[in-house]
N, C-alpha and C positions, 0 to 999 in steps of 0.2 A: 285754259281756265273755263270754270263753268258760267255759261250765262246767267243762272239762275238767282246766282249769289256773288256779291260783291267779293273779288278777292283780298285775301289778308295782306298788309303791308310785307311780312315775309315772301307769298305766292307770287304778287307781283312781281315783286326784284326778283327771285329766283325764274320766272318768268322770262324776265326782259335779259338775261344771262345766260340762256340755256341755247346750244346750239340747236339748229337743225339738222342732224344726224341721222344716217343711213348707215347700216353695218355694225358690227358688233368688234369691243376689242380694240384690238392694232388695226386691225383693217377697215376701222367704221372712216364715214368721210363725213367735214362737218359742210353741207352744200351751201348753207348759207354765207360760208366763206369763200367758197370759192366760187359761186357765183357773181357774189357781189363785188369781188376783185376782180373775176376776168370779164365782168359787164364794164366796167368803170375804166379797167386796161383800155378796151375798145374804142370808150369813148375816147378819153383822151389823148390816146394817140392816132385815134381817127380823127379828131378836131386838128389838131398837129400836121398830121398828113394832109388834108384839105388845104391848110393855109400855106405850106409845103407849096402845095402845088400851083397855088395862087399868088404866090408871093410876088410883091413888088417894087422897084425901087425906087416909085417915088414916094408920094405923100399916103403912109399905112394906114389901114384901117385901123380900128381898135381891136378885134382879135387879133391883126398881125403885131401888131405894137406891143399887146402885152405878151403874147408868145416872145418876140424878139427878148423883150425884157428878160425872162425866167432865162433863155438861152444865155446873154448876156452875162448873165449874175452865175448860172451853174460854169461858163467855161471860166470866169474867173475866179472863182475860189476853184475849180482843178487845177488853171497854172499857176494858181499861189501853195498849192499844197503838193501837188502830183511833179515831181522832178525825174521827165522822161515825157515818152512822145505816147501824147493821150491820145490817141485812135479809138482806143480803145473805153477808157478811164471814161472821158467825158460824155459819151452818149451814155455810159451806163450811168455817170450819176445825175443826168438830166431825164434817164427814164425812173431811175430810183425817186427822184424829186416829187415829180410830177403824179407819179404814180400812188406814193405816200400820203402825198397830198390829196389828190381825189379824196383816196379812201378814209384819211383823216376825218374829212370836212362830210362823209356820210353822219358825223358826230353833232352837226348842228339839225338833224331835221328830227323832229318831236318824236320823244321817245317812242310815241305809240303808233305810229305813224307804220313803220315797216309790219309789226306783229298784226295792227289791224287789215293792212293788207293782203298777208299771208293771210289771216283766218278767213278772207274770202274766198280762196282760193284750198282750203282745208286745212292749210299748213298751220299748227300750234304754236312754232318757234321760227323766230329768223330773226337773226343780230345782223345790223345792216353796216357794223361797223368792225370789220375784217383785223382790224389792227387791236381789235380785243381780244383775240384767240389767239394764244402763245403758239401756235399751232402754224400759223401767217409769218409771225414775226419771228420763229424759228429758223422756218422755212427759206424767207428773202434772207437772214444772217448766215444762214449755211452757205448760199448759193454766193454770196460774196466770200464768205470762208476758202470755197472750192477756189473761187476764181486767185485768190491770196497764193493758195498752194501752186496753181496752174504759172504767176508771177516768179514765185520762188525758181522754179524749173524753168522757167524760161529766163531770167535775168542772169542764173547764178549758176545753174546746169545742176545736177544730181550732186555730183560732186561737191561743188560750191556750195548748195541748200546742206549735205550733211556735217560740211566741216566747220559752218554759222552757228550749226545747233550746236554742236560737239566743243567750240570752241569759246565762244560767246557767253556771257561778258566775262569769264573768271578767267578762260584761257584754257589750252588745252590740258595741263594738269589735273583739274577738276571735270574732264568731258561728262562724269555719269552728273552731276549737279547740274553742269549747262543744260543738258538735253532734258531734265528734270524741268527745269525754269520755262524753257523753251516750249516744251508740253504743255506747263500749265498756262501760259501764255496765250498759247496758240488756242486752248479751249476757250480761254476767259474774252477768248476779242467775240465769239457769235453769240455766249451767254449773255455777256454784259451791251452787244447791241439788240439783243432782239428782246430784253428785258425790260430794257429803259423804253424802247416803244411801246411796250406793249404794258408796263405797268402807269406809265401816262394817259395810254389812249383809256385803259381801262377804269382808272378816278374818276378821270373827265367822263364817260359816261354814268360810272356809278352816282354821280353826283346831281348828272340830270335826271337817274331815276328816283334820284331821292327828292328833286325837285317837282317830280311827277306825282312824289304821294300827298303833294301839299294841296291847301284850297286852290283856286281857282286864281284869285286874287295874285295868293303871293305866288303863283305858278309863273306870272307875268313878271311881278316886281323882283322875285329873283333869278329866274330863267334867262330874262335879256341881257341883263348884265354880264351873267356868267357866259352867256353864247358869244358876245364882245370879246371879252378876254379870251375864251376859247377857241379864236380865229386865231389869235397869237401862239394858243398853245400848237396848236393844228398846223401849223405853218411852221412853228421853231423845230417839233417834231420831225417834220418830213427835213428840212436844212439840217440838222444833228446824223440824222441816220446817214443821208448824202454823204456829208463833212468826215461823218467819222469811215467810211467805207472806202473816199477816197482817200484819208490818211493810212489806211491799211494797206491797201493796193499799194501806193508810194510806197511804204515801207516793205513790202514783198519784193519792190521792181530792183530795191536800192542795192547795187551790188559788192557796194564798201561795206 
């Protein structure tokens, strides 16, 4: 945006929305996402790692406490969901959690906060909130998608995975309909997770840019409030995508 002149209520949003992007096409890459995700990975599973290594048993600190905590809460909803041996299941969706979560919560620092820093630095765009680009939340739903397929073949063997789709739910008289259902199925589970995050995460900041175009004043008076409730959103977000990934995984492992 130009210094010179105040931009239009349109230039801003479109602004505060626009990746920062390298390449052209299929092959451009938007950096602002992924750096701001694999900076945020680091932390937190470098904070993790640290207390990991410090860990105690007697009286915890407060980072080990609330770590304990999140660990706590994720291995319980995988053995209330996931039926079979989580080895696997639960570090993934205690890194899925945690992970979310950061990136969620880049959703409460003032809109203008990342783009003025970038413009120090020359850079005209950067969205500091990763789980706004369908692109992210694509991405992590495919990579749970794979792992579902990777479940099937391992729980059911080839065999087993073709004769679920072929046979399921109508029976084998109707195989071209089951494998019909079965397809559309199997697309609609990374559609519909990586949609719902990402058409959340996305309101949620449209709404503080829309908060951004306001005085001063009520910048405050509506801002805090919505940043409140938007810990909630931020937080239900990351446990949904968890919740529903490990319901997936389960249902891949299940070989009745």
């Amino acid at each position: 945006m130009s210094e010179s002149a105040a931009p239009t209520a349109t230039e801003y949003i479109q602004h505060h929305l626009t990746n920062f992007t390298v390449g052209h096409g299929f092959w451009s890459l938007n950096l602002d996402t992924l750096v701001t995700s694999a900076v945020l990975g680091l932390i937190v599973f470098g904070v993790m790692y640290s207390v990991a290594r410090r860990i105690t048993s007697g009286v915890p600190g407060k980072l080990q406490a609330a770590v304990e905590i999140v660990i706590e809460m994720v291995e319980t909803q995988v053995h209330d969901s996931f039926h079979g041996d989580a080895k696997i299941v639960a570090p993934l969706a205690l890194t899925i959690f945690c992970w979310v979560f950061a990136i969620n919560a880049m959703d409460l620092l003032p809109v203008d906060f990342a783009p003025d820093v970038a413009a120090l630095f020359g850079i005209e765009h950067w969205k500091v909130v990763p789980t706004t680009d369908p692109n992210h939340t694509f991405a992590m739903s495919l990579t749970v998608f794979f792992l579902c397929i990777f479940g099937n073949f391992a729980a059911k063997g080839p065999g087993g995975y073709l004769k679920e789709a072929l046979t399921v739910p109508f029976g084998p008289a109707l195989a071209p309909a089951n494998l019909i259902f079965r397809i559309i199925e199997d697309i609609a589970k990374p559609i519909s997770l990586s949609l719902r995050l990402f058409g959340n995460m996305y309101a949620g900041e449209m709404v503080f840019i829309l908060i951004g175009l306001m005085p001063i004043y009520l910048q405050w008076l509506l801002g805090a409030p919505w940043a409140i409730f938007h810990i909630l959103v931020i937080t239900l977000q990351a446990f949904i995508f968890m919740i529903l990934s490990v319901i997936y995984m389960s249902m891949a492992y299940e070989s009745h």
